[in-house]
N, C-alpha and C positions, 0 to 999 in steps of 0.2 A: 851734815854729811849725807843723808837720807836726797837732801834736793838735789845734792850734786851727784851721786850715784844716779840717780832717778835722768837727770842731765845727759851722765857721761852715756848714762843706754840708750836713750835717746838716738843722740849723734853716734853712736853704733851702730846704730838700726836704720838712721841714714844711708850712711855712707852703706850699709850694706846692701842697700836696696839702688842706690846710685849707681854699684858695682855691678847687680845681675842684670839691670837695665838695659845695658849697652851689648848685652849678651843677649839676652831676649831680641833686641832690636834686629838683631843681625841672622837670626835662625833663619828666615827665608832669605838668605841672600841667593846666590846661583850662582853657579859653575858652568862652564865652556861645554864641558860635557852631557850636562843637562839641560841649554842651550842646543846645542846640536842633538839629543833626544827628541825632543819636542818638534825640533825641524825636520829633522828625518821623518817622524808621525806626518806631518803635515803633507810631505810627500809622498809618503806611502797610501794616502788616502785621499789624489787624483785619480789614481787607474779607478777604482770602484766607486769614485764620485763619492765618499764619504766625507759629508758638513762639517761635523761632531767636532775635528780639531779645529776646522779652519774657522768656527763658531769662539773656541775657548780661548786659543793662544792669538788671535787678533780682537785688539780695543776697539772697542765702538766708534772712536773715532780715528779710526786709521787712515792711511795714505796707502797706498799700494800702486805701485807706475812698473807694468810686465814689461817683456822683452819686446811686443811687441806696439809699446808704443801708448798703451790704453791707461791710463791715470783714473780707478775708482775708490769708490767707499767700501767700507765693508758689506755693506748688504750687496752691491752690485757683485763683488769679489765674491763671495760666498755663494752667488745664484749662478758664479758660473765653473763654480764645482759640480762639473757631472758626470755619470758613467760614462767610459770609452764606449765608440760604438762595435757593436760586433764584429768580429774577425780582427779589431784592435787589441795591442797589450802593451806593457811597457813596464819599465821601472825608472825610477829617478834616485841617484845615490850621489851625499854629501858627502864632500873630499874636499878637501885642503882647506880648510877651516883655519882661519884666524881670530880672533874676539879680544876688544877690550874690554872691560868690567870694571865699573863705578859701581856708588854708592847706591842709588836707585837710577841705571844707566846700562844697558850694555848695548855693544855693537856685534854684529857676528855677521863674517866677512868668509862667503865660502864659493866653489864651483858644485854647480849638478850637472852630474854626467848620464846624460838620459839615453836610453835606450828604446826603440816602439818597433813592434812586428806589423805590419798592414799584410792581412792577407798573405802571410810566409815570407814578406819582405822585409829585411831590420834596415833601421833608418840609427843616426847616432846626433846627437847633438850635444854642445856642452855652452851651458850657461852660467855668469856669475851675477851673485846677488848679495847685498847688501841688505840685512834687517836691523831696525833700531827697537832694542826692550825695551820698556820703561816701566819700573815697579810703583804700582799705585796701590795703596788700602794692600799693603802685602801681596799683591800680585800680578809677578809678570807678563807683559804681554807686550806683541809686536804694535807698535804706533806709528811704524812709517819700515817699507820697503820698499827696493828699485832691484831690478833685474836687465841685467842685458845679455843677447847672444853674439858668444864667441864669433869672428869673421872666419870662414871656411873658402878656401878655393873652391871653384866650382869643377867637375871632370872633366878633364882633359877628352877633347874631342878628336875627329880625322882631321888633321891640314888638309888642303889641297893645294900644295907649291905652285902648279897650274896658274892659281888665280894669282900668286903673289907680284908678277909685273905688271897688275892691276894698282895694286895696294900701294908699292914703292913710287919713292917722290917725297918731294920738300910739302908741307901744309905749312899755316900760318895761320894766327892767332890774332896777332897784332904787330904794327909795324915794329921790326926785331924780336920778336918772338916766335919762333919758329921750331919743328921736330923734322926729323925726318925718316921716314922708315925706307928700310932696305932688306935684302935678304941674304943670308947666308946659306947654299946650298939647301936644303928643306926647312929651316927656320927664318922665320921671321921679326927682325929686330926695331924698335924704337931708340930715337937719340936726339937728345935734346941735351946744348950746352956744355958735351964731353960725357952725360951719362948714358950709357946705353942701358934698356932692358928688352929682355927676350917677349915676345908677345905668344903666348900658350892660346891655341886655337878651344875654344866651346863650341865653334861650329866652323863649317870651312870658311866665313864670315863675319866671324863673333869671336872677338881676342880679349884676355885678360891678364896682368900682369901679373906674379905669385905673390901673393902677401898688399894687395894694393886695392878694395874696394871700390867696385866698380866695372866697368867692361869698354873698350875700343871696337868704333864700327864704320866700314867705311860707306860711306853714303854714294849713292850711282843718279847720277843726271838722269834723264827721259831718253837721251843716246846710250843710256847702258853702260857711263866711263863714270869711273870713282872721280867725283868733285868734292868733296870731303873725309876728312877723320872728325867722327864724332866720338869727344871721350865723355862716356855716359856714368855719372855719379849719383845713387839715388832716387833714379828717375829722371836726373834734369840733365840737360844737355850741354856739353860747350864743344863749338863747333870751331874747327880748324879748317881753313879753306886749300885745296890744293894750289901748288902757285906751280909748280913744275915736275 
């Protein structure tokens, strides 16, 4: 009776320790809101160029690809946390927060709504980014983020209607593909295939569509007469020839 007693404490003392294991396990898990603590930190500490977080809450071996296009490591990441320069300020604040959350996984899916003064001037920007947690030896850190910025219209500049019987006329692209732009009293319109859009002037030369990346520009022979619509995307060109 003595061995089975001796036994059944035994598997008591198992199972009780089976029990708080899984409980222990889980004390560092993390929450959305502690997630988004730790990022907001991170943010708060570009204007003064302070390392410190961007040191702790990124892994050694991370990923990080900015809005601008630059794919580094952590240590490149980190060297180019630096103080604004003089007469600069800003703030960058997380909103609109999304996040899934695994076991040793979390995603957090948010926009920063930036703010910068140059010299008395405020500028606004909003970008969204994408961090990946990963909990290692009990603790989290980011192992890969991506950032991109929001697409902005550019401001609205002077037309000059003047030039617009310059502009109007059939181009072409390729045989049966063709736009053609025309004017309506001080606006100027684009229309290709039954869709019309309005062309918003950036300069009395320099058009943009609202909501559509990129700019329309019309190109002038060595006689000074528009021979082209060039619609300019990213840098790169495609050129529409005038036909009429």
């Amino acid at each position: 009776m003595k061995l089975l007693s001796n036994a059944t404490l035994l598997l008591a003392l198992i199972l009780l320790i089976s029990n708080v294991a899984p409980a222990t396990a889980t004390d560092d898990a993390i929450t959305q809101e502690e997630l988004v603590r730790r990022t907001q930190e991170l943010y708060d500490a570009v204007v003064p160029g302070n390392q410190t977080p961007w040191k702790k809450y990124f892994a050694d071996d991370c990923i990080f690809a900015d809005e601008k296009g630059r794919i580094m490591e952590k240590p490149a990441l980190v060297a180019d946390i630096t103080p604004l320069p003089a007469g600069y300020s800003g703030t960058i604040k997380v909103v609109k927060v999304k996040s899934r959350i695994y076991a040793d996984t979390a995603v957090l899916s948010y926009d920063c709504d930036e703010t910068e003064t140059i010299f008395g001037q405020n500028l606004t920007a909003r970008y969204h980014t994408t961090d990946t947690w990963l909990r290692r030896k009990g603790e989290w850190q980011i192992i890969a983020s991506q950032a991109h910025r929001y697409y902005e219209d550019p401001a609205i500049g002077p037309a000059d209607p003047k030039k617009f019987a310059d502009f109007t006329g059939s181009y072409e692209l390729a045989s049966g593909q063709t736009r053609t732009i025309f004017a309506e009293g001080e606006k100027l319109f684009v229309e290709r295939k039954g869709k019309k859009d309005q062309l918003f002037p950036e300069t009395s030369e320099l058009f943009f569509r609202k909501g559509v990346e990129g700019r329309i520009l019309f190109r002038r022979s060595d006689q000074n007469k528009v021979d082209a619509l060039i619609d300019r995307r990213n840098n790169e060109d495609v050129v529409w020839r005038k036909t009429k």
